[in-house]
C-alpha positions in Angstrom: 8.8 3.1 -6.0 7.2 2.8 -9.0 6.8 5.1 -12.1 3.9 5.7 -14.8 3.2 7.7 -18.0 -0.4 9.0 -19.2 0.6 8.0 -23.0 -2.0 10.1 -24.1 -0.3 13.2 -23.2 3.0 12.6 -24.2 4.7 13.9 -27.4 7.9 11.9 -27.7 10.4 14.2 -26.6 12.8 11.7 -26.0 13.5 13.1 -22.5 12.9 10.6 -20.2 14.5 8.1 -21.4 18.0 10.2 -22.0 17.5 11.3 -18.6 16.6 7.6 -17.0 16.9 4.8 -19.5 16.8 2.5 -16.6 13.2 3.2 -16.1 12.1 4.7 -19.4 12.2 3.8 -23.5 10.5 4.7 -26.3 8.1 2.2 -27.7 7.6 1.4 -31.4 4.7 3.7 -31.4 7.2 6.7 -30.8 5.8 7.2 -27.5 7.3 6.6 -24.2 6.8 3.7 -21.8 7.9 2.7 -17.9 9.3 -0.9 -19.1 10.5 -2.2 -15.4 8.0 -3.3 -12.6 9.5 -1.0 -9.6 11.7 1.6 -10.3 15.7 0.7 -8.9 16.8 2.1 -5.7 20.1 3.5 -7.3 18.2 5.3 -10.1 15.4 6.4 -8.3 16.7 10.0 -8.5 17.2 10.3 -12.2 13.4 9.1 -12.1 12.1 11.8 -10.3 14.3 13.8 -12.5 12.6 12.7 -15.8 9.2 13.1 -14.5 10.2 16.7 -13.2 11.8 17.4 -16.5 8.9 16.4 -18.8 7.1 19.4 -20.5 3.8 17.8 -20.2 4.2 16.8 -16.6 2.7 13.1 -17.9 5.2 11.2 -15.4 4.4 10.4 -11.7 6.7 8.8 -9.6 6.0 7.5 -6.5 
C-alpha cells in the first residue's frame, strides 16, 4: 500500500500527520509530505483515515 499527497492542494492543516505520523509529516515548507516508501501494514488504517479526513481530499491511498 502506498500513499501520496498533491502538495499543491494542501494547506497545512496538520491533520494527517496527527492522525498517521507513521506515514505523514510536515516538511520545512509547512506543507505535508508521505516520508516512507510503502505504507506499514499495522497503520494502514489510520492512513486511510488521514486521507479520508483531509478537507481538500489531496491524499490517495492505495
Amino acid at each position: 500500500m502506498k500513499a501520496y499527497i498533491d502538495r499543491d492542494g494542501c494547506i497545512g492543516c496538520n491533520l494527517c500527520a496527527d492522525i498517521c505520523p507513521e506515514v505523514f509529516r510536515m516538511a520545512d515548507d509547512g506543507l505535508a509530505e508521505v516520508y516512507v516508501d510503502e505504507v506499514p501494514e499495522d497503520v494502514e488504517d489510520e492512513a486511510m483515515e488521514a486521507a479520508d479526513s483531509c478537507p481538500t481530499e489531496v491524499i490517495t491511498v492505495e
